[in-house]
LOKE-798106 format. One record per residue (C-alpha): residue in three letters; x, y, z. Coordinates in steps of 0.05 Angstrom, whole numbers, padded with zeros to 5 digits, always signed. Layout:
// LOKE-798106
ALAXYZ/...
END
This chain:
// LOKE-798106
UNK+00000+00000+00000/UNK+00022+00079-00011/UNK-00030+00112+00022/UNK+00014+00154+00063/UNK+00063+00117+00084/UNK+00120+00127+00133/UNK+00174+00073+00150/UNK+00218+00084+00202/UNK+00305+00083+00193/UNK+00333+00018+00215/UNK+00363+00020+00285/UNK+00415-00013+00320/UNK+00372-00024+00380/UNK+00294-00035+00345/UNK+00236+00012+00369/UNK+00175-00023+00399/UNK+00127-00030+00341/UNK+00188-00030+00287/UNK+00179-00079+00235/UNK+00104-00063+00248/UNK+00055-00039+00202/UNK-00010-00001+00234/UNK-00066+00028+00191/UNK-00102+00093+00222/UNK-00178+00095+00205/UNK-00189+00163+00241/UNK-00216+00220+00197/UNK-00202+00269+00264/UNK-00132+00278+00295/UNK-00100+00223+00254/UNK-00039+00254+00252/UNK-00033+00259+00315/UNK-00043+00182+00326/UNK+00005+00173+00270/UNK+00057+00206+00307/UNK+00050+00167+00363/UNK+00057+00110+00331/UNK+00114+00133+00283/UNK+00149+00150+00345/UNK+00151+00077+00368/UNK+00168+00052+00303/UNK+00108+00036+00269/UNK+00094+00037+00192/UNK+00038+00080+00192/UNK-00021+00074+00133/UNK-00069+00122+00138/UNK-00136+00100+00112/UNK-00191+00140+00138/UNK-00265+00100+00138/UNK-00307+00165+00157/UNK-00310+00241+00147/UNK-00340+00289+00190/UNK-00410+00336+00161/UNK-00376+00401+00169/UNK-00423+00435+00221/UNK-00433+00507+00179/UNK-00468+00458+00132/UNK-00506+00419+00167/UNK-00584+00418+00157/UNK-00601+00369+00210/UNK-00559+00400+00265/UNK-00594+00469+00249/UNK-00653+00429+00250/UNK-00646+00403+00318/UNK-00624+00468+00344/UNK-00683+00495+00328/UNK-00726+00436+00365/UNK-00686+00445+00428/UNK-00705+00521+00419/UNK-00771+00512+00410/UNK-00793+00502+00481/UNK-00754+00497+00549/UNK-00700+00438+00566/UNK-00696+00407+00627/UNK-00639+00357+00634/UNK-00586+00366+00570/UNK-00533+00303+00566/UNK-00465+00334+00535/UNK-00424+00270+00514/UNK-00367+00295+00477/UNK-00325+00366+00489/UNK-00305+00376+00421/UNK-00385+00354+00399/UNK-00416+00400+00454/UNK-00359+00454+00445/UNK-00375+00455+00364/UNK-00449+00457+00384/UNK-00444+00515+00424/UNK-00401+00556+00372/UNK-00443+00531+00312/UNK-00510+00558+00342/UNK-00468+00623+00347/UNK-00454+00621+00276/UNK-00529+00621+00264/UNK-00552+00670+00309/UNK-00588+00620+00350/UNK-00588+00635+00424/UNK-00576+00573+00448/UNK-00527+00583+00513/UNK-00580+00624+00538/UNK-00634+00570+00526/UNK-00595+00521+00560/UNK-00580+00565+00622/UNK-00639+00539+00662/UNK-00624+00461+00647/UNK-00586+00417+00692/UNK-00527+00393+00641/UNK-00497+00339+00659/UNK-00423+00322+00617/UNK-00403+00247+00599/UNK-00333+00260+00617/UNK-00283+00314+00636/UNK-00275+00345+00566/UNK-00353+00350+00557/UNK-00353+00386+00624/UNK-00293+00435+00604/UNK-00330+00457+00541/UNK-00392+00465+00584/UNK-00360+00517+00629/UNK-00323+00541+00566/UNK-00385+00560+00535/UNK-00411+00591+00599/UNK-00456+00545+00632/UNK-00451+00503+00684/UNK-00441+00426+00696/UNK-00485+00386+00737/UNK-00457+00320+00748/UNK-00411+00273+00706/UNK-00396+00202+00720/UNK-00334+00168+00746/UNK-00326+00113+00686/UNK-00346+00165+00630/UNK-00391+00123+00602/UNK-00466+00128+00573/UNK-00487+00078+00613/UNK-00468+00102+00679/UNK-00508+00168+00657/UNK-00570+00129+00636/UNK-00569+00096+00716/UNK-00557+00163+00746/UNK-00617+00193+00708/UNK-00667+00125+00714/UNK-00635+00126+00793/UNK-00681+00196+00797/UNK-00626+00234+00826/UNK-00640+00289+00780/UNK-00713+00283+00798/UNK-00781+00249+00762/UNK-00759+00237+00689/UNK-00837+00233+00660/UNK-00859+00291+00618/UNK-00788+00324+00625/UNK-00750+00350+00566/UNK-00680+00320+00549/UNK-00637+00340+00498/UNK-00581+00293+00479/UNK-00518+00312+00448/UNK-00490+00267+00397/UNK-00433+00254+00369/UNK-00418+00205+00313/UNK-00449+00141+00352/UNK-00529+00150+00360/UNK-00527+00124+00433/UNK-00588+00083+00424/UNK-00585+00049+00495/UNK-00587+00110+00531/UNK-00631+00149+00490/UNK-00684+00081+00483/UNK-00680+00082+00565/UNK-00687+00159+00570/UNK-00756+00155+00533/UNK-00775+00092+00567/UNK-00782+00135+00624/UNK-00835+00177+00589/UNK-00790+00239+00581/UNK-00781+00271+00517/UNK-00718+00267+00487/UNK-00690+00311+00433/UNK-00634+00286+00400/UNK-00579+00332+00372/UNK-00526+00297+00318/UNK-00467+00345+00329/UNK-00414+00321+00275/UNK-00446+00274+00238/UNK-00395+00210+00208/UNK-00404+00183+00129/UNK-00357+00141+00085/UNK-00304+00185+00046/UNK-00307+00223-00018/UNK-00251+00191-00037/UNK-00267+00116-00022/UNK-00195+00081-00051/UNK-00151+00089+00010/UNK-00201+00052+00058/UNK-00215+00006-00007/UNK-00145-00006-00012/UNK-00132-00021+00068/UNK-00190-00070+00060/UNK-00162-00105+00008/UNK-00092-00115+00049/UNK-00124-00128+00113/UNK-00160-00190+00087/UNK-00090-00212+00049/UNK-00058-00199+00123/UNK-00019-00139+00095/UNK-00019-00097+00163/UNK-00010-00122+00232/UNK-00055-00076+00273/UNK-00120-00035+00251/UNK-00134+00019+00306/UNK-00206+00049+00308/UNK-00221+00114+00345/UNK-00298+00117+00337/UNK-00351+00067+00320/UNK-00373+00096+00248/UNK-00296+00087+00226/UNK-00306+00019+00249/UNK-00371+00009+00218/UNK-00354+00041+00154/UNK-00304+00001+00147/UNK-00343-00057+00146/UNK-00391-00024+00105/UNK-00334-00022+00052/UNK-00313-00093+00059/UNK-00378-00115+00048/UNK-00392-00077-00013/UNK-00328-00104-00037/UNK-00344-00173-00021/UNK-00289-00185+00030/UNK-00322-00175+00093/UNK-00311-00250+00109/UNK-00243-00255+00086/UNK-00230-00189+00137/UNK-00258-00214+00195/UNK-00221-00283+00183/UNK-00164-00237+00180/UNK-00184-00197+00247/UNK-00196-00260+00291/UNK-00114-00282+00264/UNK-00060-00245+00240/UNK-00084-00167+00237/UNK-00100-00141+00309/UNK-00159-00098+00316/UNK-00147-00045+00378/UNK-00199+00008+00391/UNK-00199+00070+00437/UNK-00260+00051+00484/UNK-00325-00009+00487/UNK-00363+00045+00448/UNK-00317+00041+00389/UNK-00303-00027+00386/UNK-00386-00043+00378/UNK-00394-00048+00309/UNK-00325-00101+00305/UNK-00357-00137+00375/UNK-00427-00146+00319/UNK-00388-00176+00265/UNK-00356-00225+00302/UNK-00283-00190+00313/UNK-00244-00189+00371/UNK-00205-00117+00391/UNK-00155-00099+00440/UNK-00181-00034+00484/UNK-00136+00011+00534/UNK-00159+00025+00601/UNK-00168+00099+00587/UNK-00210+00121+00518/UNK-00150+00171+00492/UNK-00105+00166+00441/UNK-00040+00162+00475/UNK-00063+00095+00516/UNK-00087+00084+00448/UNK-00016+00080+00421/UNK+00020+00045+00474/UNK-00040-00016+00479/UNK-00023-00025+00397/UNK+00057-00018+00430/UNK+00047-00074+00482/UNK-00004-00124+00445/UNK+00030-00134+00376/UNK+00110-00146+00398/UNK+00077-00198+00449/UNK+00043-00240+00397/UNK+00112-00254+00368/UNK+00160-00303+00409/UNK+00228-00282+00423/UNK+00270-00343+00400/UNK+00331-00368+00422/UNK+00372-00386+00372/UNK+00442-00414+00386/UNK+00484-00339+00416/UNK+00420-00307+00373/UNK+00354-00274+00395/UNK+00302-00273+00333/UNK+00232-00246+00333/UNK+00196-00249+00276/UNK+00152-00185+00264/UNK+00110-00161+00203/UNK+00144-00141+00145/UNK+00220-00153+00190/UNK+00263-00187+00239/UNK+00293-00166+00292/UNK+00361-00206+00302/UNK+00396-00188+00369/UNK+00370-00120+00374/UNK+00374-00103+00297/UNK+00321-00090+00249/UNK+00330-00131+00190/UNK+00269-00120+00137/UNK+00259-00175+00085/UNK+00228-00179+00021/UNK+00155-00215+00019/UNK+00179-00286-00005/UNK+00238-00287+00050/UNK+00195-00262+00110/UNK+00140-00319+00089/UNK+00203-00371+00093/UNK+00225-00344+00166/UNK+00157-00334+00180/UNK+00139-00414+00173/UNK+00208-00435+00206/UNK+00201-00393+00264/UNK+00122-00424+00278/UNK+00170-00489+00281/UNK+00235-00471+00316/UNK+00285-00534+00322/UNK+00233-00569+00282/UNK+00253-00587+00206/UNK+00199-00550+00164/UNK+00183-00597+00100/UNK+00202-00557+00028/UNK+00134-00568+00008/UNK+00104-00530+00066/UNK+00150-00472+00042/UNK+00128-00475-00020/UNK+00062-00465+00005/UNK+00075-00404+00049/UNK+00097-00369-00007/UNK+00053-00309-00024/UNK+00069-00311-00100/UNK+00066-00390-00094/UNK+00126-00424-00131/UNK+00165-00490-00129/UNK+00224-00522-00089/UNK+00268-00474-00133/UNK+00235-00416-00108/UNK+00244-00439-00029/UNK+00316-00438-00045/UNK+00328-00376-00079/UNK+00284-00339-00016/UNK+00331-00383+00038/UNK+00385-00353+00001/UNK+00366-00285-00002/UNK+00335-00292+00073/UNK+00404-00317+00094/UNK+00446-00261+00059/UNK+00392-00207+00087/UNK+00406-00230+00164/UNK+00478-00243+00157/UNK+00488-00298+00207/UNK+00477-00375+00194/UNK+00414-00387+00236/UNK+00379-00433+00178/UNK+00402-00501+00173/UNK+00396-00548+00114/UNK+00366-00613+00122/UNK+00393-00654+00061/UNK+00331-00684+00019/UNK+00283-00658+00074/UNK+00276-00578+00082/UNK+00302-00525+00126/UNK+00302-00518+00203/UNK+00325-00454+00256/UNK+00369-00486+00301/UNK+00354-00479+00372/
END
């Protein structure tokens, strides 16, 4: 893939995710993920699944604007600070008065950055949960600690993810809720680079797919599907390629389709980066072999501390010995692993170039039978 790619410099001593390569479906702040990850090594693809409505043009948001205008609000449920922040300022735009509207609600902020663009914008916060999570809001509303919720008016700040559990619960209750989507997610106008990340994902091209919202996750899907490959992705996502999303939110639409994600303890993007730096160097042994240390990575090896990257036919070779360490692998199997396919002639001419690339003699011949790493 070329979608933006950055590879890192060889080093004497390898980085954390080096030999790595992790695709970035954010639309928002996906260069700042990229860093992060580019700082530990990573080759970074950047592939996003989603774009963001700008808010100037948005019909529906000025449309729900205007409902939560139209009579007084009781309880208002801010769930995102840049959502609620871009809200605020949008309404502004339009000459809607909507920070004075809301000055008689109780407004009550998801987590910490919803609450610092509620007092940014000149109101005040309510109440906001310890594990900054919809559901914990939902309990402290059905709980009655903000009082009877019957007949009361509740306007809901989305953003991206339609909150269906809490909003289905809210009106349960018999109180009106108003729903406001603040930075609404679609696919792409430009479709090919999340078309493209598809395609390698389900041929095991990447090693780690990190998703910061649920639409990037669904959309991605959505493309994979439309492409026909949505099986061949999630076969992909439940082996080689490692899914890791920001929060339980985010990872809903993978949970749905049968995909299984890692998730930091903390739903921000520098936890983010160092769950994708623990979980993928830990899925790949470190072998002994002979005075040698070899780990097998991605597109590289690491061979006592030094990145050594390998073309695609060489990498499948060490790939299938080091699944099989001390163990002779049979030529045919290695004929096999080759992406390109090939024949016994081919498994020679990668062992060659796989044994010039690392520069020490850590594959052994077995005469008449295959190739082995000695232990």
């Amino acid at each position: 893939m070329t979608d933006h790619v950055h590879a890192p410099e060889a080093a004497t001593d390898a980085l954390p995710l080096a030999g790595y390569t992790v695709a970035v479906t954010a639309a928002r702040r996906k260069e700042e993920l990229g860093a992060l990850l580019d700082r530990r090594g990573a080759r970074v693809v950047y592939a996003p699944a989603i774009r963001i409505v700008p808010l100037a043009d948005d019909a529906e948001l000025v449309a729900a604007t205007r409902e939560v205008l139209a009579q007084p609000v009781d309880l208002v449920v801010a769930t995102t600070g840049v959502g609620f922040r871009g809200w605020l300022e949008a309404a502004a735009t339009w000459d809607l008065p909507l920070v004075e509207h809301l000055r008689s609600a109780r407004v009550l902020a998801r987590g910490p950055k919803a609450r610092g663009a509620i007092r940014g914008g000149g109101l005040v916060d309510a109440w906001s949960p310890e594990s900054e999570s919809s559901a914990e809001v939902l309990s402290h509303l059905l709980s009655g600690a903000e009082g009877p919720l019957e007949g009361r008016r509740i306007a809901v700040q989305l953003h991206g993810d339609p909150l269906a559990d809490l909003v289905a619960g809210l009106r349960a209750s018999g109180a009106e809720v108003v729903t406001v989507p603040v930075y609404r997610w679609v696919l792409p106008e430009d479709v090919a680079p999340v078309r493209r990340l598809v395609s390698t994902i389900a041929a095991g091209g990447v090693d780690a797919v990190t998703f910061t919202s649920a639409p990037a996750a669904a959309g991605l899907l959505t493309v994979a599907d439309e492409l026909g490959l949505l099986e061949d992705v999630v076969t992909a996502m439940n082996g080689r390629v490692l899914a890791v999303a920001v929060g339980p939110v985010t990872a809903g639409p993978l949970d749905a389709a049968g995909i299984p994600s890692r998730q930091p303890e903390r739903a921000r993007l520098g936890p983010l980066a160092r769950e994708v730096e623990a979980r993928l160097p830990e899925r790949d042994p470190l072998l002994q072999i002979g005075p040698h240390t070899l780990q097998v990575r991605g597109y590289a090896a690491v061979l006592d501390g030094r990145l050594v990257e390998l073309a695609p036919g060489p990498m499948a070779v060490l790939r299938e010995l080091a699944r099989r360490p001390g163990h002779v692998v049979p030529r045919a199997d290695l004929v096999a692993a080759l992406p390109s396919g090939g024949d016994g002639h081919a498994v020679e001419m990668a062992v060659t170039r796989l044994r010039a690339a690392l520069g020490t003699p850590v594959v052994e011949d077995e005469v008449q039978r295959g190739y082995r790493l000695e232990l």
